[in-house]
N, CA, C and O atoms as CSV, one atom per row, in Angstrom:
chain,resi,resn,atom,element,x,y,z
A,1,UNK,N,N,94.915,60.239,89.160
A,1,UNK,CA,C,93.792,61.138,89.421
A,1,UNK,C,C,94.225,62.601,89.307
A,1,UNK,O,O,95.320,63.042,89.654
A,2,UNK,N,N,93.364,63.187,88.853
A,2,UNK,CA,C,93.684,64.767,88.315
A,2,UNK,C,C,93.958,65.449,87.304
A,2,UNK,O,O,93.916,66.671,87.155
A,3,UNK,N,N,94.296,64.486,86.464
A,3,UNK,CA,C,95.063,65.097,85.200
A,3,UNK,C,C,94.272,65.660,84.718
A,3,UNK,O,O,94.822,66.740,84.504
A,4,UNK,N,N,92.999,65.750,84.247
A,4,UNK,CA,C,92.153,66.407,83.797
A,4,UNK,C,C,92.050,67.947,84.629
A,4,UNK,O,O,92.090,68.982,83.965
A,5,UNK,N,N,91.941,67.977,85.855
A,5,UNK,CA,C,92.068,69.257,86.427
A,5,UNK,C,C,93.279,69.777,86.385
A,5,UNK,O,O,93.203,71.001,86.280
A,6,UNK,N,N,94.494,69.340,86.425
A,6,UNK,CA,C,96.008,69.606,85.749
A,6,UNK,C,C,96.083,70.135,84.664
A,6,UNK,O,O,96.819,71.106,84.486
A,7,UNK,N,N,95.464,69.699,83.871
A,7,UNK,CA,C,95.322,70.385,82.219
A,7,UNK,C,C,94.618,71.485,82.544
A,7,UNK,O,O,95.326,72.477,82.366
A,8,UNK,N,N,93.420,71.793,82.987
A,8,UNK,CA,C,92.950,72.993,83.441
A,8,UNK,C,C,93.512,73.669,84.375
A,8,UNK,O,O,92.775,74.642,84.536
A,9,UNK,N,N,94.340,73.735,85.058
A,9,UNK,CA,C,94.763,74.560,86.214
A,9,UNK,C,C,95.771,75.229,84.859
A,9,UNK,O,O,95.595,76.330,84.337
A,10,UNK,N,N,97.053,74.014,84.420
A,10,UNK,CA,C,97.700,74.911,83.439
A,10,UNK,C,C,97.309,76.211,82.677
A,10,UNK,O,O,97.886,77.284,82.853
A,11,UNK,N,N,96.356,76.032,81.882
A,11,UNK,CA,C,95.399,76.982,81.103
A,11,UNK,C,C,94.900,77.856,82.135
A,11,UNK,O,O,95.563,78.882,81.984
A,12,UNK,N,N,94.347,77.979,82.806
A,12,UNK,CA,C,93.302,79.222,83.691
A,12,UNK,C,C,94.867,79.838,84.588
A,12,UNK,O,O,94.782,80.936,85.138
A,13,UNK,N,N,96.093,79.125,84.660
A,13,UNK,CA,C,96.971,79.636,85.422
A,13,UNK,C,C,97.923,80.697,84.349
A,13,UNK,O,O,98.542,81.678,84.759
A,14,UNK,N,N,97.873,80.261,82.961
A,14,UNK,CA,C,98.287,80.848,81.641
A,14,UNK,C,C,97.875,81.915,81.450
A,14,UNK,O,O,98.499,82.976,81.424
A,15,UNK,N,N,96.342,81.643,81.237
A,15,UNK,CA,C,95.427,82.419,81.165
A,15,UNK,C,C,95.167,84.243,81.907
A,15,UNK,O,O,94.954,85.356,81.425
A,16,UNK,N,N,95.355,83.631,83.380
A,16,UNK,CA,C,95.238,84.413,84.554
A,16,UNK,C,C,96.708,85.349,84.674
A,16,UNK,O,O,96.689,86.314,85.439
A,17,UNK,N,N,97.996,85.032,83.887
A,17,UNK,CA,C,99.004,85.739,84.420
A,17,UNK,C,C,99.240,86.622,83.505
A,17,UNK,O,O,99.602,87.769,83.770
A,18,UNK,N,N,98.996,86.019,81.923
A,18,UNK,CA,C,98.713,86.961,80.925
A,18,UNK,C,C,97.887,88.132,80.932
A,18,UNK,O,O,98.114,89.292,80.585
A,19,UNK,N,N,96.808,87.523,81.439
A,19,UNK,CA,C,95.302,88.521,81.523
A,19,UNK,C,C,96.130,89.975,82.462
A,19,UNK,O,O,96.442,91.063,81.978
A,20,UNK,N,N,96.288,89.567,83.702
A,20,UNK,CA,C,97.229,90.389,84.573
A,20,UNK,C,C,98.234,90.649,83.905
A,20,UNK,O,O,97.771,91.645,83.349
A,21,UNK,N,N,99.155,90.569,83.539
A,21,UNK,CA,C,100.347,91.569,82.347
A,21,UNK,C,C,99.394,92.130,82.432
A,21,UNK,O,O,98.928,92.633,83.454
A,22,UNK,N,N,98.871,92.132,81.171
A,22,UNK,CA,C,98.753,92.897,80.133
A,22,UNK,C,C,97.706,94.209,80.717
A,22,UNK,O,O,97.706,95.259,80.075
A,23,UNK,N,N,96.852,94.079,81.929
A,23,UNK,CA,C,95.904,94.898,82.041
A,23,UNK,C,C,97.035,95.581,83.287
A,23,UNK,O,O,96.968,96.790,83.512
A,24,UNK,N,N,98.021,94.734,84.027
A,24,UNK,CA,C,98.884,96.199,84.556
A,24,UNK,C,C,99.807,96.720,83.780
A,24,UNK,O,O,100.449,97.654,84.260
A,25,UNK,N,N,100.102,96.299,82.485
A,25,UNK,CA,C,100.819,96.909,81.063
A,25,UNK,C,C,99.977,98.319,81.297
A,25,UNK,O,O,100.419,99.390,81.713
A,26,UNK,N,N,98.703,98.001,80.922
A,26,UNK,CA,C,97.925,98.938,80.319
A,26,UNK,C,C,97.507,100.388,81.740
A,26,UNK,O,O,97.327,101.603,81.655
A,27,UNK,N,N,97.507,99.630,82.630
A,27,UNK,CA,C,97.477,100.378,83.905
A,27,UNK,C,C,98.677,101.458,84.172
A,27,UNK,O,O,98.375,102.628,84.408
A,28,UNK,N,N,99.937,101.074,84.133
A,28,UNK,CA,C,101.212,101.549,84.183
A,28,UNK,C,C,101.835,102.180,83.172
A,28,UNK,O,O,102.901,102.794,83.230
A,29,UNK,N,N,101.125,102.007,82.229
A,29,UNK,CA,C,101.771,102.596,80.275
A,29,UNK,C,C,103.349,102.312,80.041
A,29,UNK,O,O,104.140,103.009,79.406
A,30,UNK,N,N,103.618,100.958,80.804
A,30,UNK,CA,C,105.083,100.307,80.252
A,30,UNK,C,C,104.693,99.770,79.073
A,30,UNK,O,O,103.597,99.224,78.944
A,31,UNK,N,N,105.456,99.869,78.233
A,31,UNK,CA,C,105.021,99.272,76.947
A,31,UNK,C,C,106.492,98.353,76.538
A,31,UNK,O,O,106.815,98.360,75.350
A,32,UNK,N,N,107.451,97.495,77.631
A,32,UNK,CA,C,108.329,96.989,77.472
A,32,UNK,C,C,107.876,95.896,78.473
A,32,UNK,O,O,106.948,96.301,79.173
A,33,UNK,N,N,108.264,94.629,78.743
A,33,UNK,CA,C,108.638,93.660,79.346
A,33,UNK,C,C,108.906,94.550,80.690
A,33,UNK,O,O,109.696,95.472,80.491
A,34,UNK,N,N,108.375,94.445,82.082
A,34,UNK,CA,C,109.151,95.047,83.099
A,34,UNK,C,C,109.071,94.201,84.422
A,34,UNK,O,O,108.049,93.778,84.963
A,35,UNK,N,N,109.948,94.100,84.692
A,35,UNK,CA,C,110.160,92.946,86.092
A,35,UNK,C,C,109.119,93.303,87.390
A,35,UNK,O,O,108.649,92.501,88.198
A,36,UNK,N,N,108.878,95.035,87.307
A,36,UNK,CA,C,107.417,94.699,88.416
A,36,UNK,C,C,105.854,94.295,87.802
A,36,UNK,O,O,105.116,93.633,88.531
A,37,UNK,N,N,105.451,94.653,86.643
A,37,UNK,CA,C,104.355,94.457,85.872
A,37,UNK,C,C,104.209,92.508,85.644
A,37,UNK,O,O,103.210,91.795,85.545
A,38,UNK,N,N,105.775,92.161,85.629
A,38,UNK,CA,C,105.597,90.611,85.795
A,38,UNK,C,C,105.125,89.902,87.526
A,38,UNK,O,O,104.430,89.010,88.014
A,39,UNK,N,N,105.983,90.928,87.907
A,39,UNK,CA,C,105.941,90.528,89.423
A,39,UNK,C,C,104.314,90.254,89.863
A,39,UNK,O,O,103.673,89.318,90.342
A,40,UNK,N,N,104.141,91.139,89.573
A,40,UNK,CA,C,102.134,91.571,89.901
A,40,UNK,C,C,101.428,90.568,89.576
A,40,UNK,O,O,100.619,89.872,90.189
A,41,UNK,N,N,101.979,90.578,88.149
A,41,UNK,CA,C,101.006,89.214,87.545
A,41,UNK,C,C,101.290,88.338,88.213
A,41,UNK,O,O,100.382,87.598,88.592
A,42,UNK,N,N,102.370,88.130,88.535
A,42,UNK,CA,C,102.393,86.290,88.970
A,42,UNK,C,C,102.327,86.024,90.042
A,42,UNK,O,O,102.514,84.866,90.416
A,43,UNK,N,N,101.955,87.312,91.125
A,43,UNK,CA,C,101.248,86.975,92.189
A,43,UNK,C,C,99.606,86.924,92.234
A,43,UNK,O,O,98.872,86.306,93.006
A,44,UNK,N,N,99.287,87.795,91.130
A,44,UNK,CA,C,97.646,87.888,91.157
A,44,UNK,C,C,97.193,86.120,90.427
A,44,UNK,O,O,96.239,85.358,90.585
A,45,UNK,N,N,98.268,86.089,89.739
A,45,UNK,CA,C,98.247,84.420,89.489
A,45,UNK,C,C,97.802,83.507,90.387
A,45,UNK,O,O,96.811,82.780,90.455
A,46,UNK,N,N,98.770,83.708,91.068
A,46,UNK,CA,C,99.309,82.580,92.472
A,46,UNK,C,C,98.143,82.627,93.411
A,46,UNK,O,O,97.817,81.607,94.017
A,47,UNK,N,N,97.099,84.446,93.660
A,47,UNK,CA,C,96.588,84.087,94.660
A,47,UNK,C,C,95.114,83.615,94.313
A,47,UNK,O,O,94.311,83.191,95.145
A,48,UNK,N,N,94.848,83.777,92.737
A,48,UNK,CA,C,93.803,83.607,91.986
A,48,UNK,C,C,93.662,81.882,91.883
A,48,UNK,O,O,92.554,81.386,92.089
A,49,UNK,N,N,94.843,80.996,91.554
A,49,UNK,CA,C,94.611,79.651,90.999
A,49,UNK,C,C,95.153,78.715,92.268
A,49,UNK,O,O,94.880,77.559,91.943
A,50,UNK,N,N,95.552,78.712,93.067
A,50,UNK,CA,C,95.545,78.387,94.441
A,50,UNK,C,C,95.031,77.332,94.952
A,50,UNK,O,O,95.530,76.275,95.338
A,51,UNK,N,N,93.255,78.000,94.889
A,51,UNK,CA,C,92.518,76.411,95.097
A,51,UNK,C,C,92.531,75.577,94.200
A,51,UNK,O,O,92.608,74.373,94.445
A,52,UNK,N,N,92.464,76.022,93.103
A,52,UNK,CA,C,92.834,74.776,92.091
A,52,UNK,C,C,94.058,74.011,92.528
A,52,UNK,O,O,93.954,72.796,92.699
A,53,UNK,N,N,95.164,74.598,92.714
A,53,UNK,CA,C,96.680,73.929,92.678
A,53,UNK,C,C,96.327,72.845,93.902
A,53,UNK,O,O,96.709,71.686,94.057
A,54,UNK,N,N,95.491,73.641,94.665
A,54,UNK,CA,C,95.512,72.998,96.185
A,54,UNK,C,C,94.371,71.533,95.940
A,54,UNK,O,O,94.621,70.487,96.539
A,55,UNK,N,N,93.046,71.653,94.928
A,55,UNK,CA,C,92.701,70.987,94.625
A,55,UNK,C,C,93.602,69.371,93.941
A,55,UNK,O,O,93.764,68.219,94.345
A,56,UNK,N,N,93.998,70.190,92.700
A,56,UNK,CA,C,94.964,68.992,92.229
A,56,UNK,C,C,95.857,68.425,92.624
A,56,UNK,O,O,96.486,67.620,91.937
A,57,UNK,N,N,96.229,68.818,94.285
A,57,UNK,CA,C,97.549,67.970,94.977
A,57,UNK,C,C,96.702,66.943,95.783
A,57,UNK,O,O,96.869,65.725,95.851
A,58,UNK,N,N,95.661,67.794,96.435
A,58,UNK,CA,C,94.650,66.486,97.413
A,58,UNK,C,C,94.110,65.299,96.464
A,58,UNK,O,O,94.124,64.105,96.763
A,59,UNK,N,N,93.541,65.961,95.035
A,59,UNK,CA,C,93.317,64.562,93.480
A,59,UNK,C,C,94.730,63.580,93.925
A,59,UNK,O,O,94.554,62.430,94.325
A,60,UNK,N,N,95.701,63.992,93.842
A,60,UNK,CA,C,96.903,63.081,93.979
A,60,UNK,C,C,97.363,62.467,94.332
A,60,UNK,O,O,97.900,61.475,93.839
A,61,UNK,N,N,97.306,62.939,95.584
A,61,UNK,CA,C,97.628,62.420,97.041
A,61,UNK,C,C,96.490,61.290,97.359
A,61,UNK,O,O,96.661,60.504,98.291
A,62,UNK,N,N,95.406,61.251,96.600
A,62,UNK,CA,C,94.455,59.754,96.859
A,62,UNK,C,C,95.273,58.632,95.940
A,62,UNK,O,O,95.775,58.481,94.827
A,63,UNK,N,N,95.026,57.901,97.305
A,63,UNK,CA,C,95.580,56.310,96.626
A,63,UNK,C,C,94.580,55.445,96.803
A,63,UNK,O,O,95.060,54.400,97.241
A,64,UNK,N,N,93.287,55.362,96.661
A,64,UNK,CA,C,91.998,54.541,97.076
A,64,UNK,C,C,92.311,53.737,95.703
A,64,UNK,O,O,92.952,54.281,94.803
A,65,UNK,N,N,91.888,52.591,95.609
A,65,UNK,CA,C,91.888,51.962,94.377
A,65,UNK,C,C,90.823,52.909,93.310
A,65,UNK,O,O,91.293,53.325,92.251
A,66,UNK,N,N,89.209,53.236,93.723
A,66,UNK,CA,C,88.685,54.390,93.426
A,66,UNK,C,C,88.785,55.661,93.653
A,66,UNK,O,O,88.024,56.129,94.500
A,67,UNK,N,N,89.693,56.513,93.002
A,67,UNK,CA,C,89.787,57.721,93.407
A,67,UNK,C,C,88.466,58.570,93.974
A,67,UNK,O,O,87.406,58.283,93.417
A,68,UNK,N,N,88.421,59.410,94.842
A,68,UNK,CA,C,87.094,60.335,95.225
A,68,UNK,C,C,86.912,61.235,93.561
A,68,UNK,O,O,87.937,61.387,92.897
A,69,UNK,N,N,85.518,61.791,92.999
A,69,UNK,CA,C,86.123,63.156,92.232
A,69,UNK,C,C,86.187,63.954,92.796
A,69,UNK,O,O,86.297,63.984,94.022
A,70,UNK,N,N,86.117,65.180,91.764
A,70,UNK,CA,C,87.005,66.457,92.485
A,70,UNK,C,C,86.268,67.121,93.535
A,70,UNK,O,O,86.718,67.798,94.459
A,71,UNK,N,N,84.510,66.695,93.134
A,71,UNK,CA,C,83.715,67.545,93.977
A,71,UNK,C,C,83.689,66.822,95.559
A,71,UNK,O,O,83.509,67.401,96.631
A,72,UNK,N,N,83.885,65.638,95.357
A,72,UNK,CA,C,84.121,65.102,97.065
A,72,UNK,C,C,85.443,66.179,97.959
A,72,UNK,O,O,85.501,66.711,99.068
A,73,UNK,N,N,86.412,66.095,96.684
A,73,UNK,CA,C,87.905,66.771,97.444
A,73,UNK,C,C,87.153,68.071,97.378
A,73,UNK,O,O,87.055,68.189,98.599
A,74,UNK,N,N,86.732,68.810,97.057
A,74,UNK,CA,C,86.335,69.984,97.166
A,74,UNK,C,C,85.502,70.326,98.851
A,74,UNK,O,O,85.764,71.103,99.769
A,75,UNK,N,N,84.629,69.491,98.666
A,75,UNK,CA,C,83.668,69.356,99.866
A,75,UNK,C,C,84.001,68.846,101.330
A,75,UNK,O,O,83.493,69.190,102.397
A,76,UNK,N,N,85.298,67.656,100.990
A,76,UNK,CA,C,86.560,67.430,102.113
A,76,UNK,C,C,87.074,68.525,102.405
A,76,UNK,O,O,86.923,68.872,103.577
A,77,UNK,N,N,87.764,69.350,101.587
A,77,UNK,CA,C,88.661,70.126,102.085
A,77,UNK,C,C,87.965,71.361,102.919
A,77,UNK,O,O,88.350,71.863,103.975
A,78,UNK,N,N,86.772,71.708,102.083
A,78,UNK,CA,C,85.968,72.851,102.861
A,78,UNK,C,C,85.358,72.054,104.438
A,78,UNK,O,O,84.970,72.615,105.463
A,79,UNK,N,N,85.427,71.085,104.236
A,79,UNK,CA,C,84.792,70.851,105.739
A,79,UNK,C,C,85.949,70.323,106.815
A,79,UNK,O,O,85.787,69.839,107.935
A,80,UNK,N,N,86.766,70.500,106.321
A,80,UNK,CA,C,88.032,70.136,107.427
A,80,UNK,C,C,88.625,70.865,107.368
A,80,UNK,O,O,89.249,70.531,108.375
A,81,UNK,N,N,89.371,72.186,106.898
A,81,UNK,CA,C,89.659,73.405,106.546
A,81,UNK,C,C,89.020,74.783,106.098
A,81,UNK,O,O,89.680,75.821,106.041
A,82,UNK,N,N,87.482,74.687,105.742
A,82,UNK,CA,C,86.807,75.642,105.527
A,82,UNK,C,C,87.804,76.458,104.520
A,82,UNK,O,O,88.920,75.992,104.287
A,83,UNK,N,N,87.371,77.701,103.920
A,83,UNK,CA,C,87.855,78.137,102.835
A,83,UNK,C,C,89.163,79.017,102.755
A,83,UNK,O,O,89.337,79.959,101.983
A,84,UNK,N,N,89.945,78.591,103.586
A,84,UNK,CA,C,91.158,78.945,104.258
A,84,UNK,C,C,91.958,77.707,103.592
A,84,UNK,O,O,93.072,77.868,103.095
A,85,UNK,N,N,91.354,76.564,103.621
A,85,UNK,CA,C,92.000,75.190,102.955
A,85,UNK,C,C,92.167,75.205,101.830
A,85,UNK,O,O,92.743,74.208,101.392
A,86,UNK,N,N,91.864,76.036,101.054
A,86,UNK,CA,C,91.570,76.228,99.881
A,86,UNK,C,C,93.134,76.905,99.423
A,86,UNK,O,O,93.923,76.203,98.791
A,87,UNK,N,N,93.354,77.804,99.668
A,87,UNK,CA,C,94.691,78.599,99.814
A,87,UNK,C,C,95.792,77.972,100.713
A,87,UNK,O,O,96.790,78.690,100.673
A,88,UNK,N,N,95.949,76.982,101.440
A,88,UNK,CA,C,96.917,76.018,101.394
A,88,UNK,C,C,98.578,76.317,101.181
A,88,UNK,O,O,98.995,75.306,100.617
A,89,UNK,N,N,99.531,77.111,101.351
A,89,UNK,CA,C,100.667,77.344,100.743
A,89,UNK,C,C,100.764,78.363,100.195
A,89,UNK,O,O,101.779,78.619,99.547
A,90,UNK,N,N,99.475,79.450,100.325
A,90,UNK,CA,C,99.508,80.744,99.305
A,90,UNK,C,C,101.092,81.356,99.657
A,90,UNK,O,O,101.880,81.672,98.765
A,91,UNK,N,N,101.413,81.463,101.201
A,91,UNK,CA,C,102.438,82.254,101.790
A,91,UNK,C,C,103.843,81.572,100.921
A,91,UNK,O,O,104.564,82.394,100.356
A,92,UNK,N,N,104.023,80.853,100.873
A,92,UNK,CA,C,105.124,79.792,100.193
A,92,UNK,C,C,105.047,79.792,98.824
A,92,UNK,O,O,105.989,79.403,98.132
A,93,UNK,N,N,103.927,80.225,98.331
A,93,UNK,CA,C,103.869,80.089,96.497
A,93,UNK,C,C,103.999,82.007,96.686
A,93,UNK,O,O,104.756,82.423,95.809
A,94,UNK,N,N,103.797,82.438,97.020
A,94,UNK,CA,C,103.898,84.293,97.167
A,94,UNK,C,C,105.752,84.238,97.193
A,94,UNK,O,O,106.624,84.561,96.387
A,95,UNK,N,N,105.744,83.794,98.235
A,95,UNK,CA,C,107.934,83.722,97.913
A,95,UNK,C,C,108.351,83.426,97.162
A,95,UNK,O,O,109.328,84.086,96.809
A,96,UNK,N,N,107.946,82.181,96.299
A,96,UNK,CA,C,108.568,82.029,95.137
A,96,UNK,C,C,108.398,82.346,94.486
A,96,UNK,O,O,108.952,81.676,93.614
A,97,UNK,N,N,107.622,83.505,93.869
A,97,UNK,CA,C,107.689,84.285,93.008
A,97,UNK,C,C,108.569,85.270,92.874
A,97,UNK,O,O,108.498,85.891,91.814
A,98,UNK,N,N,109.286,85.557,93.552
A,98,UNK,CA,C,110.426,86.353,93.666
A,98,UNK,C,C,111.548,86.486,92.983
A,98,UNK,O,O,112.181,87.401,92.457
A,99,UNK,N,N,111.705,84.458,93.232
A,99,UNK,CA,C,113.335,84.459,92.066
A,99,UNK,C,C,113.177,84.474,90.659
A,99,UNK,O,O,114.017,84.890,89.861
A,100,UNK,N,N,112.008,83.978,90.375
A,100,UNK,CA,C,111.941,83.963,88.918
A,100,UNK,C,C,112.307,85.590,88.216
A,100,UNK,O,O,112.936,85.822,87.184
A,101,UNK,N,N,111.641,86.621,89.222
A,101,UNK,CA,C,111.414,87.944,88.637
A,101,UNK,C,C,113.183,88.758,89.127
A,101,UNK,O,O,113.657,89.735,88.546
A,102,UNK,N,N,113.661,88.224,89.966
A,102,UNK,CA,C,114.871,88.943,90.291
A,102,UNK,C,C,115.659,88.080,89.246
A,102,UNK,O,O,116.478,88.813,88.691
A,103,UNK,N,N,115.707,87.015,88.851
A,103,UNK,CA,C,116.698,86.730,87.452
A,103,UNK,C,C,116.000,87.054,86.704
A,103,UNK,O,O,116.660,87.544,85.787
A,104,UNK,N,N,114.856,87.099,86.470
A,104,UNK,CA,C,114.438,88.039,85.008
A,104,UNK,C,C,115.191,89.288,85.141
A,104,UNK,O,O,115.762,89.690,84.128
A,105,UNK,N,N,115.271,89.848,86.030
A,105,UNK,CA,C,116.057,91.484,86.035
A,105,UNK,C,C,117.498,91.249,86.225
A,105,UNK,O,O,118.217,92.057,85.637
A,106,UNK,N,N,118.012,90.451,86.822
A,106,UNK,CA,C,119.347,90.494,86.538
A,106,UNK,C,C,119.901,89.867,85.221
A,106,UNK,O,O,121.090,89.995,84.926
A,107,UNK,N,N,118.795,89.014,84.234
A,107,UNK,CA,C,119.182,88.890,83.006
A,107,UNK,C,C,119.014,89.748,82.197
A,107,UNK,O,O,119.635,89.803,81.135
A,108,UNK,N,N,118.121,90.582,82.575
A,108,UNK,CA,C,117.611,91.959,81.566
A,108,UNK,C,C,119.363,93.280,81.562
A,108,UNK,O,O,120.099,93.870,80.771
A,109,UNK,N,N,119.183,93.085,82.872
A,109,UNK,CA,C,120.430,94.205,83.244
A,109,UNK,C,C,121.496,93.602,82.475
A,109,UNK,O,O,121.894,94.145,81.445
A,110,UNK,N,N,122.039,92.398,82.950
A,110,UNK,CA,C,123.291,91.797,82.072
A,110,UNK,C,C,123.105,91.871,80.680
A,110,UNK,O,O,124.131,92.366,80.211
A,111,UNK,N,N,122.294,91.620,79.793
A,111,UNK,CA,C,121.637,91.643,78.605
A,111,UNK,C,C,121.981,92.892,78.036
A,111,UNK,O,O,122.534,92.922,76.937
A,112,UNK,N,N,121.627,94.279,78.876
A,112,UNK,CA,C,122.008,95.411,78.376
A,112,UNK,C,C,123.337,96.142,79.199
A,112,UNK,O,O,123.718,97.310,79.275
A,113,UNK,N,N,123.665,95.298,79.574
A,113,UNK,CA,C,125.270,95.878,79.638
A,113,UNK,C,C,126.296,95.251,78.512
A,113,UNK,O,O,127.175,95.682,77.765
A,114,UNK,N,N,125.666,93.955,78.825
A,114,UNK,CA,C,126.781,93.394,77.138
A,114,UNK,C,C,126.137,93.925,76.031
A,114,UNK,O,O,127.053,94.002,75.212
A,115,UNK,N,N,125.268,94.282,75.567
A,115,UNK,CA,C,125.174,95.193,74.289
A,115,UNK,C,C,125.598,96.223,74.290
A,115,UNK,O,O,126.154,96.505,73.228
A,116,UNK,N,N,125.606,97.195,75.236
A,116,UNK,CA,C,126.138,98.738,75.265
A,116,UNK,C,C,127.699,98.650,75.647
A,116,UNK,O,O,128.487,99.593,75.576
A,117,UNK,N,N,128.000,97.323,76.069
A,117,UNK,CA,C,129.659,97.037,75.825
A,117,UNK,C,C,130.212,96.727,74.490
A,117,UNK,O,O,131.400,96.782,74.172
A,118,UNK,N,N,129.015,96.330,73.602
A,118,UNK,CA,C,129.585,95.553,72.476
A,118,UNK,C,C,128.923,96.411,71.329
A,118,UNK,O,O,129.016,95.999,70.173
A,119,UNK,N,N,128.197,97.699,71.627
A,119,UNK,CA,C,128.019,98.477,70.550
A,119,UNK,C,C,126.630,98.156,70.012
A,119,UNK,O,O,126.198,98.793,69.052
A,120,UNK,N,N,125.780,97.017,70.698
A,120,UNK,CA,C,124.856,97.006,69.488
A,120,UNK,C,C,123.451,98.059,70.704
A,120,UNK,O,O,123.399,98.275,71.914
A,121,UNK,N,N,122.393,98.500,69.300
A,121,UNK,CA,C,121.628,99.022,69.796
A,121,UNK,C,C,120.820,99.080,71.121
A,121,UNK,O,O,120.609,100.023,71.883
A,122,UNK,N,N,120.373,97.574,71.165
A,122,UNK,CA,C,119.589,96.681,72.408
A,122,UNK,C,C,120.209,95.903,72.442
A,122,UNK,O,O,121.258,95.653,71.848
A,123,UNK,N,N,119.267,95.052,73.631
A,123,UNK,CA,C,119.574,93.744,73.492
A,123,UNK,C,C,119.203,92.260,73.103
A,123,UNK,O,O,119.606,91.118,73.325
A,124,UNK,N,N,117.740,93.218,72.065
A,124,UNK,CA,C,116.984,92.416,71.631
A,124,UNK,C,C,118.141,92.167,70.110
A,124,UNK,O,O,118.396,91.043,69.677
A,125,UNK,N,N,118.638,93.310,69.569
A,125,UNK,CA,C,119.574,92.737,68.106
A,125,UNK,C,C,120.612,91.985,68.555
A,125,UNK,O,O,121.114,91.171,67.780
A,126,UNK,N,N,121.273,92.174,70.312
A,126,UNK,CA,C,122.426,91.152,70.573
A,126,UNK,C,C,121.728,89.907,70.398
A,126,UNK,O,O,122.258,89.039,69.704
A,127,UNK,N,N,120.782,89.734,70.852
A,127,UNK,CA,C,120.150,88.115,70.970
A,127,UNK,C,C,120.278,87.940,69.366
A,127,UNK,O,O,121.180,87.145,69.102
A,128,UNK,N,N,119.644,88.445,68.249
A,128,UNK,CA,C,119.377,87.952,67.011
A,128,UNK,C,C,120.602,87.570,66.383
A,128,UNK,O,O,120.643,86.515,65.749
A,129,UNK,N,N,121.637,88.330,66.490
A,129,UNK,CA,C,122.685,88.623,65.921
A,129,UNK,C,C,123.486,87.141,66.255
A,129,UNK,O,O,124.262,86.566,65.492
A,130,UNK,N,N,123.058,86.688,67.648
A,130,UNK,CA,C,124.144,85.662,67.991
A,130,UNK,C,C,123.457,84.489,68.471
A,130,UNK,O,O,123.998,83.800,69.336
A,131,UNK,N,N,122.187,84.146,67.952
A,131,UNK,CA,C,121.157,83.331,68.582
A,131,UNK,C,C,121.724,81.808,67.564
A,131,UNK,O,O,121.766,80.762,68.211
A,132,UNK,N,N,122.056,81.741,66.331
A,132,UNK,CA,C,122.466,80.310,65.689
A,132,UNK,C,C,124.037,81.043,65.410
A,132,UNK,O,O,124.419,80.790,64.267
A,133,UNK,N,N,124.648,81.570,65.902
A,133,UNK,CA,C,125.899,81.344,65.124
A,133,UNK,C,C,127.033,80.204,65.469
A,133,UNK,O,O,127.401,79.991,66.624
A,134,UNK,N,N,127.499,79.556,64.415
A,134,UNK,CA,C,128.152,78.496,64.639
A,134,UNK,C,C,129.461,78.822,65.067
A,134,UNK,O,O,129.971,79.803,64.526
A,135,UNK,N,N,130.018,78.302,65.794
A,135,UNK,CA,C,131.381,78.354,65.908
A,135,UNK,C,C,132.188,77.469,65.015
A,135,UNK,O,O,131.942,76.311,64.679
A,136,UNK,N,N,133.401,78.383,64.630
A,136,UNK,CA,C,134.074,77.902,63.661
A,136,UNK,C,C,135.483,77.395,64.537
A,136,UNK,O,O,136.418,76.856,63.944
């Protein structure tokens, strides 16, 4: 049960973090990849797709031989949690957004210290330069 709302949470969660880039890209006038402009997004993500996530774990968590659909779990959860149930883990999905964006920046930093150690421009030509080379 769920997969169908799984496939949609993916997409509207895709959807939703991109959308955010790009409009605090445009807000901030970074015009590079930047570890807070990601940060933002992927909390405006997290607090935007939520009930969905929270939806598709209660789909899951049924083991009835007939699953309920989604609009029963919807209507469960609001009446035994009201719309507070809905957001479920927001505090716990807000933290983990953290590590992803602090190794994005400590790979960015390392990234451009070994190029400006090794002479090349960025560290977008270190990547190209050494992305298939074979060892001999």
């Amino acid at each position: 049960p769920g997969r169908t709302i799984g496939t949609y949470a993916v997409g509207v969660s895709t959807f939703v973090f991109w959308f955010a880039f790009y409009a605090a890209q445009g807000q901030t006038g970074v015009t590079k990849l930047s570890t807070a402009v990601s940060l933002l997004a992927a909390c405006v993500n997290v607090v935007i797709t939520t009930p969905i996530w929270t939806l598709l774990v209660n789909m899951q968590k049924d083991d009835k031989e007939a699953p309920d659909s989604w609009d029963m779990h919807v209507a469960r959860i609001y009446k035994t949690r009201g719309i507070q149930g809905f957001f479920a883990g927001l505090l716990p999905n807000l933290v983990m957004t953290v590590f992803p964006a602090v190794q994005g920046y400590l790979y960015e930093v390392l990234c451009v210290s070994i190029a400006a150690a090794t002479g090349h421009k960025d560290y977008l030509t270190l990547h190209s330069r050494n992305a298939y080379r074979r060892s001999e």
